[in-house]
DSSP file (Angstrom, degrees, kcal/mol; ACC not computed):
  #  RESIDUE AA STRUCTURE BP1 BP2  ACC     N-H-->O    O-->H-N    N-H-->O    O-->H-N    TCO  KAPPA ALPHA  PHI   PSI    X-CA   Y-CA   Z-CA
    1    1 A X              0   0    0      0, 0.0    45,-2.7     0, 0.0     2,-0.5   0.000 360.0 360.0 360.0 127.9   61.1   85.8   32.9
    2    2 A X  E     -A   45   0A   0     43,-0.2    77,-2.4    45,-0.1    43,-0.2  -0.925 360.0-151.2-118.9 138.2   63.0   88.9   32.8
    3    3 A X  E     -AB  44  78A   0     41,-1.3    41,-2.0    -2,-0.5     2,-0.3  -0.550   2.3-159.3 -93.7 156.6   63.0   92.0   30.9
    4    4 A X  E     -AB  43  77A   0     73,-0.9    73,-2.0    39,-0.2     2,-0.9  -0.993  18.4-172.0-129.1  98.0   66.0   94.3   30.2
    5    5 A X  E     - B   0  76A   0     37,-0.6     2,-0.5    -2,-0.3    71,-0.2  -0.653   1.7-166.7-101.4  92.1   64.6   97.6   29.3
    6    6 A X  E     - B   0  75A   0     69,-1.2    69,-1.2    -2,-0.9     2,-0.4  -0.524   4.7-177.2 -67.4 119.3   67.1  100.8   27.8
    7    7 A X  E     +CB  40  74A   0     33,-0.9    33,-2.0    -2,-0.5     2,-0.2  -0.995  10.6 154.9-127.3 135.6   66.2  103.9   27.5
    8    8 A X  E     -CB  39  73A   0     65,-1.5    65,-3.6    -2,-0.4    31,-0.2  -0.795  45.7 -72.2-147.9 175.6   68.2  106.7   26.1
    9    9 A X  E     - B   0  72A   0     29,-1.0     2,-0.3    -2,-0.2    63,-0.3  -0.380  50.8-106.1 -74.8 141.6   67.9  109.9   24.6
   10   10 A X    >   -     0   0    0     61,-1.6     3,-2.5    -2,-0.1    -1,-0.1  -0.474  43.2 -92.2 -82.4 146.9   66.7  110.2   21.1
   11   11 A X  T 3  S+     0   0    0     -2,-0.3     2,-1.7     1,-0.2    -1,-0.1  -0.001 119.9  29.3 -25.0 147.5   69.5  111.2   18.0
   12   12 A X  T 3  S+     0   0    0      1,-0.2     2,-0.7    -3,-0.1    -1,-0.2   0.071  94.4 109.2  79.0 -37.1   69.2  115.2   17.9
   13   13 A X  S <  S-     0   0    0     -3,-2.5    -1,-0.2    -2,-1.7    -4,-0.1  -0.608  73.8-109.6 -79.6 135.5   68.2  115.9   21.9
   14   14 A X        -     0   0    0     -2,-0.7     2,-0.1     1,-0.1     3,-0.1  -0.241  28.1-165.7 -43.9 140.7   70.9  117.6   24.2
   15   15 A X     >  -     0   0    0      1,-0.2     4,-4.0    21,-0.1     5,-0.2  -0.701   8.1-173.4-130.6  97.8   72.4  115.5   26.7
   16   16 A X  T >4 S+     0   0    0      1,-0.3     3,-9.7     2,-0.2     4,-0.3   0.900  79.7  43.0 -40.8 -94.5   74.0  117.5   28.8
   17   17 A X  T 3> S+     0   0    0      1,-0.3     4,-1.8     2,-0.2     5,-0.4   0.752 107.6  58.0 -34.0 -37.8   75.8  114.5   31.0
   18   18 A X  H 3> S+     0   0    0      2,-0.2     4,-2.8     3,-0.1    -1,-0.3   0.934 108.6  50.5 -58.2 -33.0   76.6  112.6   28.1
   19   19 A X  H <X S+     0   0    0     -3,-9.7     4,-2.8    -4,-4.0     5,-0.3   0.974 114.0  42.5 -53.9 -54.7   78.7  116.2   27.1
   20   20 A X  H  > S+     0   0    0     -4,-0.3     4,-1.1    -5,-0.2    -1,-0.2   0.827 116.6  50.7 -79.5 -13.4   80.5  116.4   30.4
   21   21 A X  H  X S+     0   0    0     -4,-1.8     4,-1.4    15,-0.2    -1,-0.2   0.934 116.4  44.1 -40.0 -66.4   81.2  112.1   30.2
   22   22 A X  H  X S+     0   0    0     -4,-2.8     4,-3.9    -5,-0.4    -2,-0.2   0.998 111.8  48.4 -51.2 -79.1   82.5  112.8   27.1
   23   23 A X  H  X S+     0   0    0     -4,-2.8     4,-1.3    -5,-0.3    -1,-0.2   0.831 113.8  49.6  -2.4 -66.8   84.6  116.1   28.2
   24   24 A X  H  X S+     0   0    0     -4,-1.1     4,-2.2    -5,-0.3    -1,-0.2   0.742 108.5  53.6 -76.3 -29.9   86.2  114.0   31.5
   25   25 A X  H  X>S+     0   0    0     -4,-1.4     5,-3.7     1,-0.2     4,-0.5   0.982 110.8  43.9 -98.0 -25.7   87.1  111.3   29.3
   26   26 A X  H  <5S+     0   0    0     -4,-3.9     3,-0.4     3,-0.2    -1,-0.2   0.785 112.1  49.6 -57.9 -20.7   89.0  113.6   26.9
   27   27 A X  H  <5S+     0   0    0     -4,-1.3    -2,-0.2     1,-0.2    -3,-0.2   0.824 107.0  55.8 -58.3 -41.7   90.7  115.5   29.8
   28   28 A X  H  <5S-     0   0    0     -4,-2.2    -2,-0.2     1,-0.1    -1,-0.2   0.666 126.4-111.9 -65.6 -14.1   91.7  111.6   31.2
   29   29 A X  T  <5S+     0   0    0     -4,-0.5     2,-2.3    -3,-0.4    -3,-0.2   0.638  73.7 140.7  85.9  18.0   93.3  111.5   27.3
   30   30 A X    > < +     0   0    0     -5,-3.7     3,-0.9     1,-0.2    -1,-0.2  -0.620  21.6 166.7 -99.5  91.4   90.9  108.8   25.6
   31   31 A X  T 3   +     0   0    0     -2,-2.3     2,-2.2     1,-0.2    -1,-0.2   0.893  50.3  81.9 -55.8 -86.4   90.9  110.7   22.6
   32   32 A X  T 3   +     0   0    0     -3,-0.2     2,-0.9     1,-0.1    -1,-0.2   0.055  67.8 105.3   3.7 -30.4   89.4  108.2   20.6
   33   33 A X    <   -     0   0    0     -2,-2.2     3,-0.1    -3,-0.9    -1,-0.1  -0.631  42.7-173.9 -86.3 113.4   85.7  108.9   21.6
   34   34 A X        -     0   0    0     -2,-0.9     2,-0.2     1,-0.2    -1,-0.1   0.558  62.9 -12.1 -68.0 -22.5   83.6  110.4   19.5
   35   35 A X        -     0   0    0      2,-0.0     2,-0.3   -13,-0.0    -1,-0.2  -0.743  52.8-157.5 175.4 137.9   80.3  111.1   21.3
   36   36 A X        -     0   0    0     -2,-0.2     2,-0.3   -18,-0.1   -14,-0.3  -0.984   8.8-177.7-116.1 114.6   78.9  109.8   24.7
   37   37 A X        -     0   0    0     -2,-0.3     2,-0.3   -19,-0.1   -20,-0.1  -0.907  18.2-144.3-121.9 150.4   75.1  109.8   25.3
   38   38 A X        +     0   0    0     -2,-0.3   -29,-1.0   -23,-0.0     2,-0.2  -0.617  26.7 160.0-110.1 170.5   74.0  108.5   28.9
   39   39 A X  E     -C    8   0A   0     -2,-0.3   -31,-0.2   -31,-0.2     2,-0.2  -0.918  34.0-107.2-168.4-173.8   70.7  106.5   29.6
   40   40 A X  E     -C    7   0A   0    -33,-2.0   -33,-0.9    -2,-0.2     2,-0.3  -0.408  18.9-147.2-120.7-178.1   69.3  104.2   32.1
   41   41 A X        -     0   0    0    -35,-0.2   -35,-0.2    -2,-0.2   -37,-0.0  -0.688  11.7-164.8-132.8 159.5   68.7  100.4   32.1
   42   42 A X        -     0   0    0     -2,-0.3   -37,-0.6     2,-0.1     2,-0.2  -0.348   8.8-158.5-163.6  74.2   66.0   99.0   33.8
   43   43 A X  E     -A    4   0A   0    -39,-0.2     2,-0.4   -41,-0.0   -39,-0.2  -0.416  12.6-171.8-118.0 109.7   65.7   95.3   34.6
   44   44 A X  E     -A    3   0A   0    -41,-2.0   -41,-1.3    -2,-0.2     2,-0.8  -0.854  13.3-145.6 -97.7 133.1   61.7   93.9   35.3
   45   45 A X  E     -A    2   0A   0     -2,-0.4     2,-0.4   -43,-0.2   -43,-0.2  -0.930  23.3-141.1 -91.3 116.8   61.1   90.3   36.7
   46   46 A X        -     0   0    0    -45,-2.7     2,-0.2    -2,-0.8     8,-0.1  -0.626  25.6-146.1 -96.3 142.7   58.0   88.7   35.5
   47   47 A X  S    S+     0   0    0     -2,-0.4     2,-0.2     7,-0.0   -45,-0.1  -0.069  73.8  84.2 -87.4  33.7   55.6   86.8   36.5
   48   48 A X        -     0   0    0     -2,-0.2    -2,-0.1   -47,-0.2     3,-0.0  -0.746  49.4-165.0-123.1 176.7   55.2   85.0   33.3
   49   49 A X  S    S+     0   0    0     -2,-0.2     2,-0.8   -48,-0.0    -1,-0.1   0.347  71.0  96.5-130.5  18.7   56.3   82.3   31.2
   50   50 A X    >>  -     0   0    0      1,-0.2     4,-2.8   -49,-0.1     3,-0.5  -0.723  60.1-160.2 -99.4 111.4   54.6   83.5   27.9
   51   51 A X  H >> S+     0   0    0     -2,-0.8     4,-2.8     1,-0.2     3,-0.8   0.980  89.7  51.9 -69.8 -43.7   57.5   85.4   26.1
   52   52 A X  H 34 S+     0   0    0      1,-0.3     4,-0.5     2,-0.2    -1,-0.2   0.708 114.9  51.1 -60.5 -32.3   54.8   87.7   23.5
   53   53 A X  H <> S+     0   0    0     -3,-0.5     4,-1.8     2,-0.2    -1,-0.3   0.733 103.2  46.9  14.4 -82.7   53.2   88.5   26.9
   54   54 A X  H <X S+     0   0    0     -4,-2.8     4,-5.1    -3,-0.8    -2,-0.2   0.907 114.7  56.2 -73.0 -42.1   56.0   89.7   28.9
   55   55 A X  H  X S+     0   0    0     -4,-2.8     4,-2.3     2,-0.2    -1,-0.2   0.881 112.0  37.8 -38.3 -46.8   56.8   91.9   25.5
   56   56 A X  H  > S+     0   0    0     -4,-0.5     4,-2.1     2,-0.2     5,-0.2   0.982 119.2  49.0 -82.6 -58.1   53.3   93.8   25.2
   57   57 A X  H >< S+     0   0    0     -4,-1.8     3,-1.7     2,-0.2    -2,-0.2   0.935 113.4  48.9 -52.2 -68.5   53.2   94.1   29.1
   58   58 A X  H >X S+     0   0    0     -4,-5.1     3,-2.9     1,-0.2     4,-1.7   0.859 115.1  50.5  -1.2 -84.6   57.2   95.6   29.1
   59   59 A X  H 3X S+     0   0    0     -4,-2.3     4,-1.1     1,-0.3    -1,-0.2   0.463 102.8  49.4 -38.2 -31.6   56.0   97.7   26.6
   60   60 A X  H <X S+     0   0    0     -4,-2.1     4,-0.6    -3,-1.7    -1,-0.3   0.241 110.8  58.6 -85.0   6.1   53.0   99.1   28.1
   61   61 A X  H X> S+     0   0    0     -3,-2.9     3,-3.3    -5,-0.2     4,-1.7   0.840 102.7  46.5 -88.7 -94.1   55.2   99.7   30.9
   62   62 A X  H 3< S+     0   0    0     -4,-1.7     7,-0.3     1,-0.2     5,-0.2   0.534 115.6  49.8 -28.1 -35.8   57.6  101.9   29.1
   63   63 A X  H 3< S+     0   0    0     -4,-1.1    -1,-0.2     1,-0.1    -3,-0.1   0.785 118.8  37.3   4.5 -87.0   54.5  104.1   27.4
   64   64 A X  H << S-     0   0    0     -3,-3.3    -2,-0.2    -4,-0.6    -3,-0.1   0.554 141.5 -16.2 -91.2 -33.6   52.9  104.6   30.3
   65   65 A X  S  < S+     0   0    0     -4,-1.7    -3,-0.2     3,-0.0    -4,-0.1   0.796 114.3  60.1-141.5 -59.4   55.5  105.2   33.0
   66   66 A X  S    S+     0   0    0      1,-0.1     2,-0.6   -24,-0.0    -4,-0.1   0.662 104.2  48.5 -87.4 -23.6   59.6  104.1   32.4
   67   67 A X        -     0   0    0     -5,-0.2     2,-0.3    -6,-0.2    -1,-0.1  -0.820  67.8-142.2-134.5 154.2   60.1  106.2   29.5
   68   68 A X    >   -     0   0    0     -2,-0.6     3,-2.4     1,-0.2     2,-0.8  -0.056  25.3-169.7 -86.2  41.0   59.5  109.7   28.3
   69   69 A X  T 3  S+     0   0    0     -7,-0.3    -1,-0.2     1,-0.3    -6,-0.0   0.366  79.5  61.1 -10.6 -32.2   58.5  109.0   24.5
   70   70 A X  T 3  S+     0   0    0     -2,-0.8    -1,-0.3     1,-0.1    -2,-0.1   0.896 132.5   8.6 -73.5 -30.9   58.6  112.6   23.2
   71   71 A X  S <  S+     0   0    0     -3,-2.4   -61,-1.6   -62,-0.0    -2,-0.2   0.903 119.1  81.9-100.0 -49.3   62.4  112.6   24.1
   72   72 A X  E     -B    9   0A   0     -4,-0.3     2,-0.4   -63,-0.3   -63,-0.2  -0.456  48.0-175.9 -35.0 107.3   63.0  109.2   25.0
   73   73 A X  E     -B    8   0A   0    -65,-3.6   -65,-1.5    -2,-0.1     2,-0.3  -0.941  18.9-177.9-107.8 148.2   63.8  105.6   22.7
   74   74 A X  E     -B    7   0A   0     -2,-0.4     2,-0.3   -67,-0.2   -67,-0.2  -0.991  20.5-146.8-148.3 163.5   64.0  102.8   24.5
   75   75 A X  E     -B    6   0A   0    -69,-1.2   -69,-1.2    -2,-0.3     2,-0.4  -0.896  13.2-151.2-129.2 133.1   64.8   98.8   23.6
   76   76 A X  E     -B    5   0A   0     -2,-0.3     2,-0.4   -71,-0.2   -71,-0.2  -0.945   8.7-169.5-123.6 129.2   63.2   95.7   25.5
   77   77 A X  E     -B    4   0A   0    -73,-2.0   -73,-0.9    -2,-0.4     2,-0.6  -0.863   6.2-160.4-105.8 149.1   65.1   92.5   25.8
   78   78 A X  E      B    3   0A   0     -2,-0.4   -75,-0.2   -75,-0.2   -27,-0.0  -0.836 360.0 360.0-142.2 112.3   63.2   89.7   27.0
   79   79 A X              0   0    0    -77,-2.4   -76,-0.1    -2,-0.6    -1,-0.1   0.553 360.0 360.0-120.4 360.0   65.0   86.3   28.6
């Protein structure tokens, strides 16, 4: 099984690198973009086949260790 974990910055904290993304791609002329916020992906392979399982385990991942929760939201896919 594998998880697909995102983590990005929560609504209302600065992200700097998403500014200067944002910045570069208006200097390049794609006006059109309104806002760019960066994050990470993070892709786990599991040793399971029990999908409710792999979820809880993910999750206790992300808690403890993959994300920063005071700053930090993050979204678990599980395939």
């Amino acid at each position: 099984m594998t998880a697909v974990v995102n983590v990005f910055l929560k609504e209302g904290v600065l992200d700097p690198q998403g500014k200067a993304a944002h910045h570069a791609l208006d200097s390049l002329g794609f006006a059109g973009v309104d806002d760019v916020r960066i994050g990470k992906q993070i892709i786990i392979k599991l040793d399971t086949e029990d999908k409710a399982e792999a979820e809880a385990e993910v999750k206790e991942m992300c808690e403890t260790l993959l994300a920063n929760t005071v700053i930090e939201d993050y979204t678990i896919e599980i395939s």
